[in-house]
C-alpha positions as CSV (number, residue, x, y, z in Angstrom):
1,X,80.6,-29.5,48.4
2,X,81.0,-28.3,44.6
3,X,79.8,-31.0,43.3
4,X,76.5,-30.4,45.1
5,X,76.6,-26.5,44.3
6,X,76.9,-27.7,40.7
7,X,74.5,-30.0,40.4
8,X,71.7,-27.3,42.9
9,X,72.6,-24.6,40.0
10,X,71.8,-27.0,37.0
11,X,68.5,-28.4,38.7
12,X,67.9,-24.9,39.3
13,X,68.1,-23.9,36.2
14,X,66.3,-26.9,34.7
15,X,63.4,-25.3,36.9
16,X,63.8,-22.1,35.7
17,X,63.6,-23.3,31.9
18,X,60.7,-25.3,32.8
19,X,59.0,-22.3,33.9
20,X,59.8,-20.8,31.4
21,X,58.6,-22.9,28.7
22,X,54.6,-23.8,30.9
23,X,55.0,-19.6,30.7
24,X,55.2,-19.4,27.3
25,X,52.8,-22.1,26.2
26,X,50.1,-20.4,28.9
27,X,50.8,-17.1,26.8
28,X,50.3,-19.0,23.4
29,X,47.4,-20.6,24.6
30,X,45.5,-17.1,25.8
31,X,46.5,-15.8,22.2
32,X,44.8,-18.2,20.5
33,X,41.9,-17.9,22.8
34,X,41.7,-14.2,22.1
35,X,41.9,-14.5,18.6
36,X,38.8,-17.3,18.7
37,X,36.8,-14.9,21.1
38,X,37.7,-12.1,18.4
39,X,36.6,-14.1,15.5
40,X,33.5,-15.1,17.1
41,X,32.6,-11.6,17.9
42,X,33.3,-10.4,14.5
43,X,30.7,-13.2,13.0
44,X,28.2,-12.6,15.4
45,X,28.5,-8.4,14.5
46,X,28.7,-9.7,10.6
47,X,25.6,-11.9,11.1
48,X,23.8,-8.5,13.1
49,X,24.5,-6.5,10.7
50,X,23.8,-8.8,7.9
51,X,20.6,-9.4,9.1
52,X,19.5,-5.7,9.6
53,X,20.0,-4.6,6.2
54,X,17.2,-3.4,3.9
55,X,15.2,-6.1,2.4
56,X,14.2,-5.8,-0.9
57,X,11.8,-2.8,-1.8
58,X,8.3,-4.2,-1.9
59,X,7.0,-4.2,-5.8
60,X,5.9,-0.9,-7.5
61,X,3.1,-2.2,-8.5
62,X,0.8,-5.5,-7.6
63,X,2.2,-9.3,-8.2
64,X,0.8,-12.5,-8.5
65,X,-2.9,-13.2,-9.2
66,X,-3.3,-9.7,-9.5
67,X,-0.8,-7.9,-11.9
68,X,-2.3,-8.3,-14.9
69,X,-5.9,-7.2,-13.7
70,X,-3.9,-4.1,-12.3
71,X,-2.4,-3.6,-15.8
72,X,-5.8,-3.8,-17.5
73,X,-7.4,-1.5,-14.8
74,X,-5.0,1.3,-15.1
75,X,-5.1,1.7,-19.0
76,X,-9.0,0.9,-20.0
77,X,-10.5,2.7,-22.8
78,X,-12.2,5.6,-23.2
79,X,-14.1,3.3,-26.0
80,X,-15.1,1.1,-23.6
81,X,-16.2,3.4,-20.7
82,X,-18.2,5.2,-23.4
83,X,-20.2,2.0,-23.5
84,X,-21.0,2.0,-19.7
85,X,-24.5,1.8,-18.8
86,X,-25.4,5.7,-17.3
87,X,-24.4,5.6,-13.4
88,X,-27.7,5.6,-10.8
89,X,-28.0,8.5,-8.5
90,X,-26.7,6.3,-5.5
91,X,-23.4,6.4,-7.3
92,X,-23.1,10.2,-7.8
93,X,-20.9,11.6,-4.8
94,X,-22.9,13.8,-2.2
95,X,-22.0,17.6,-1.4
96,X,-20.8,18.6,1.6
97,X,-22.6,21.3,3.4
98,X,-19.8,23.8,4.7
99,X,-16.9,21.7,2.7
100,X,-14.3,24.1,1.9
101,X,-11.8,23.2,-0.7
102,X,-9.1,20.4,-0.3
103,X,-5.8,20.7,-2.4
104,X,-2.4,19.7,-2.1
105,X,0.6,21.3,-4.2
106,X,-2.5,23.8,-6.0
107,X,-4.3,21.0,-7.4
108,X,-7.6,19.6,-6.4
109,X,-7.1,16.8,-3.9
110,X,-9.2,13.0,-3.4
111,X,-8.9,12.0,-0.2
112,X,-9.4,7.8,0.4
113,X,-9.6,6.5,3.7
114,X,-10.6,2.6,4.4
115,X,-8.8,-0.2,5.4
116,X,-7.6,-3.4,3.9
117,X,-9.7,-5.9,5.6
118,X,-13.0,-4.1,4.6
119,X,-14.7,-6.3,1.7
120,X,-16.7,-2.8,0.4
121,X,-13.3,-1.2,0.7
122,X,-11.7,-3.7,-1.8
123,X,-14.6,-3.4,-4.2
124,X,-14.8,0.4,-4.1
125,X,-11.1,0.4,-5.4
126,X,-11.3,-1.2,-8.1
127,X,-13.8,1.7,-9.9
128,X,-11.3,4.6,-8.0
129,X,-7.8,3.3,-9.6
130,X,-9.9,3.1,-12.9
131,X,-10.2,6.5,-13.2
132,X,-8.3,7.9,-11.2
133,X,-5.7,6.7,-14.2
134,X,-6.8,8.6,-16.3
135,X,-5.8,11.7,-14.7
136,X,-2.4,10.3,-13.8
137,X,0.0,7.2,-12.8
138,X,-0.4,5.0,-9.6
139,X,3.4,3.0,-8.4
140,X,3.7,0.9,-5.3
141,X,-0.3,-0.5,-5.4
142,X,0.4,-4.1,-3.9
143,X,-2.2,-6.6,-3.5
144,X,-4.5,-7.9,-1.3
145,X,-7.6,-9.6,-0.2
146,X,-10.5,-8.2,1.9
147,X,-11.0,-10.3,5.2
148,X,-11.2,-14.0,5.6
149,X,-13.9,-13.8,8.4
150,X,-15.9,-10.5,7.2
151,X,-19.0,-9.9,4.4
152,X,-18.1,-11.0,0.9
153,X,-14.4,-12.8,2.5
154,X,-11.5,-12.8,0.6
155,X,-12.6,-10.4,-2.0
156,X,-9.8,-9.8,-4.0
157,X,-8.2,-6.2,-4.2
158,X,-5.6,-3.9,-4.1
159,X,-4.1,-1.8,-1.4
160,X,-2.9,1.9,-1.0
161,X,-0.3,1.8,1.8
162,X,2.6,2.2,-0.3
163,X,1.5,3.2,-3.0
164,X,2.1,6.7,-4.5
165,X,-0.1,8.9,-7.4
166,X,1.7,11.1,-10.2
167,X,-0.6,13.8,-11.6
168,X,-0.4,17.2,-13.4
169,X,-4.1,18.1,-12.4
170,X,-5.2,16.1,-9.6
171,X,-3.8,15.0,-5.8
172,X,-4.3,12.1,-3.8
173,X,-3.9,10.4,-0.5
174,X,-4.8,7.3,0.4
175,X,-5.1,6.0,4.3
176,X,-5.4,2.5,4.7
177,X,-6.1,2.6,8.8
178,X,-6.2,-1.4,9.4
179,X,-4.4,-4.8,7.9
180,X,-6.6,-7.2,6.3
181,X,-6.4,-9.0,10.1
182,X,-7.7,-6.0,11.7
183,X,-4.3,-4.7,13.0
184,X,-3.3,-0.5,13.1
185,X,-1.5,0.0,9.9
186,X,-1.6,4.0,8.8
187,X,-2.7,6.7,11.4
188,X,-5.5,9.0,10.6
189,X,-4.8,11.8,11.8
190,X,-4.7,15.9,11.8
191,X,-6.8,17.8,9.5
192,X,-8.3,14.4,7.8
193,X,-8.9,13.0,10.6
194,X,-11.3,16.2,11.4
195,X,-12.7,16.0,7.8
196,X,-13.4,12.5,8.4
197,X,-15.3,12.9,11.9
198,X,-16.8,16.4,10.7
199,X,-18.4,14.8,7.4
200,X,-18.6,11.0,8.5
201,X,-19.7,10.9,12.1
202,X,-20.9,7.7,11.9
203,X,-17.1,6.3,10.7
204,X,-18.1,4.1,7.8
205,X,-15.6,2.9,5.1
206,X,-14.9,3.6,1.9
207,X,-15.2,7.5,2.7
208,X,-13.7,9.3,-0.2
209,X,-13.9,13.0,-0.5
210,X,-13.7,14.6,-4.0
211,X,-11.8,18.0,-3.4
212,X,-13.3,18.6,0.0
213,X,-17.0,19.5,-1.3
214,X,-18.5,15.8,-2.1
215,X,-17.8,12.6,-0.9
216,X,-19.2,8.7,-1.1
217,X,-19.6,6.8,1.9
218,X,-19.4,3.1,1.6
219,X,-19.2,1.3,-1.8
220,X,-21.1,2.8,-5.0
221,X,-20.7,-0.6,-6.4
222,X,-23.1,-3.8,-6.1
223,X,-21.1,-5.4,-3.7
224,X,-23.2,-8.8,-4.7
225,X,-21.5,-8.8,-8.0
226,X,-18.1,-9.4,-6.8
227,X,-19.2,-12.7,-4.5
228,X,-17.0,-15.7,-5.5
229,X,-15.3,-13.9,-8.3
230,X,-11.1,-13.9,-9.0
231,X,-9.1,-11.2,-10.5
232,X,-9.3,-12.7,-13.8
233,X,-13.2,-13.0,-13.1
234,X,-12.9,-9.0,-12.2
235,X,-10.8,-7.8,-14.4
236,X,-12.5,-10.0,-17.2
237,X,-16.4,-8.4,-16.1
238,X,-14.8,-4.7,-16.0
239,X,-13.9,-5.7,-20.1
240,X,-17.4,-6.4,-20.6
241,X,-20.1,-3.5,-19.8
242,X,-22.9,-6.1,-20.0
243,X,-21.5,-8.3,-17.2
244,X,-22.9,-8.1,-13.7
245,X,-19.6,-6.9,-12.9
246,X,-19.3,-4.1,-15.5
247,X,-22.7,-2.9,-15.1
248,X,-21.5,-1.2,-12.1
249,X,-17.6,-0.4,-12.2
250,X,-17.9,1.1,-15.6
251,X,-20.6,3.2,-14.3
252,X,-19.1,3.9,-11.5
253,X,-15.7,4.7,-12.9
254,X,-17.4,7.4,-15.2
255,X,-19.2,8.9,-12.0
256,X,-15.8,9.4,-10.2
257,X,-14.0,10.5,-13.1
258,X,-16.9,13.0,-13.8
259,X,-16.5,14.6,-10.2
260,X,-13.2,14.6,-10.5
261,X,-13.0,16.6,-14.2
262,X,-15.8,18.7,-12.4
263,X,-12.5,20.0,-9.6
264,X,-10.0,20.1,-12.4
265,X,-12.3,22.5,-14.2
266,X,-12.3,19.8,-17.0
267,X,-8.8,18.6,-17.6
268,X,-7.7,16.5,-19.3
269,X,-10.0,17.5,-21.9
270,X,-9.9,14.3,-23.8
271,X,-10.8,12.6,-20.7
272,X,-13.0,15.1,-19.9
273,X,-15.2,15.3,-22.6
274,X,-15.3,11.8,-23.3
275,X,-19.1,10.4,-23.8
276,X,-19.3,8.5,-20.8
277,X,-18.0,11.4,-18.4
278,X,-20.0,13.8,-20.1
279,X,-23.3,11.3,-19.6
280,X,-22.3,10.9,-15.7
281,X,-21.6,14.6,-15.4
282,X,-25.5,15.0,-15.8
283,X,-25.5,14.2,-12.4
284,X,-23.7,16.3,-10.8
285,X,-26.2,18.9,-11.5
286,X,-28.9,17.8,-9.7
């Protein structure tokens, strides 16, 4: 009878080690399951958070095709504009009946709103960011290219949306309303979006109001002129005043810059008095 209660107590306690030891591999084993399930949740929230960082601030200022026709545009001559032909009447801005002054921060504002699939759009811009350089200094002007499938397709251009405008005389805003697909892009709205529909009805673009009391509707350029042509093309026909090109941007950018010198009561003067402002300005008086 001992012998038997001997040998019941050692299998029982073979059991009991047993147990025991499937216990303790049971625990290791949901250990190193947890720590997997933990280090997959930490990549996945690494990867998440990875992925929703910043990206890279777009450029200041246009790349590609574009930069160095952007470069050339923003710093043209008074020498050269000087040799403009004189602008037409159709490119002198018209006045508002009932316009009441527009200014932001006590300075004379221009007021752009277009959008960046609009082929007149694209070509209107190019004689605005001439002069409006030479009141002050554009950053964030990307660009683009007028619609694939509208007038004049695939006019090359430059954009507005993030683009900001440094000035000691002058203010500007610039509402691109639509992508160069068609799609919502910057919300007119509020008081311009009243100016707009009290002085526009009709909705065209490039509208562009000159301190609240003139404004331009459509392109004052020969939209013709710009058919076919590339940046360098452009940029190259702005350089020369006899081109078909820069008989009407040069004029054209002496026309703005003349309404524009007529809100900031003629400052800069060295812009100001310049011959081919002073020849647009004529003008003006009609």
């Amino acid at each position: 009878m001992a012998k038997s209660t001997r040998a019941e107590t050692a299998a029982r306690a073979a059991q009991l080690r047993a147990e025991a030891a499937r216990k303790d591999r049971q625990r290791k084993q949901v250990i190193a399951a947890s720590v997997a399930v933990v280090v997959v949740v930490i990549a996945v929230v690494l990867g998440v958070v990875i992925s929703n960082q910043p990206k890279d601030a777009p450029a200041a200022s246009a790349g590609g095709k574009g930069a160095a026709a952007l470069a050339t545009l923003e710093k043209l001559p008074a020498s050269l504009l000087d040799k403009a032909p004189a602008p037409s009447p159709a490119q002198a801005p018209a006045k508002l009946q009932g316009g009441t002054a527009l200014t932001q921060d006590g300075k004379p504002k221009v007021l752009y709103i277009g959008a960046e699939y609009c082929p007149f759009c694209a070509m209107e811009r190019w004689a605005l960011i001439g002069a409006l350089s030479r009141f002050g200094t554009f950053t964030g002007i990307t660009e683009t290219t007028s619609s694939s499938t509208d007038v004049h397709p695939d006019t090359p251009t430059f954009s507005f949306k993030d683009a900001t405008f440094t000035s000691d005389v002058l203010a500007f805003q610039a509402i691109e309303t639509q992508d160069r697909d068609g799609k919502p892009l910057q919300t007119l709205d509020g008081a311009n979006l009243a100016l707009f529909q009290k002085f526009n009805p009709g909705g065209g673009i490039p509208w562009i109001t000159y301190g609240g009391t003139t404004a331009t509707s459509g392109a004052t350029v020969d939209t013709n002129a710009f058919e076919g042509k590339t940046y360098d093309q452009i940029i190259a026909g702005i350089q020369d005043p006899t081109s078909d090109i820069g008989k009407t941007v040069t004029p054209a950018i002496n026309m703005i810059t003349a309404q524009i010198c007529d809100q900031t009561k003629g400052q800069p003067a060295n812009v100001c008095t310049s011959q081919g402002v002073q020849s647009a300005s004529v003008l003006l008086k009609r």
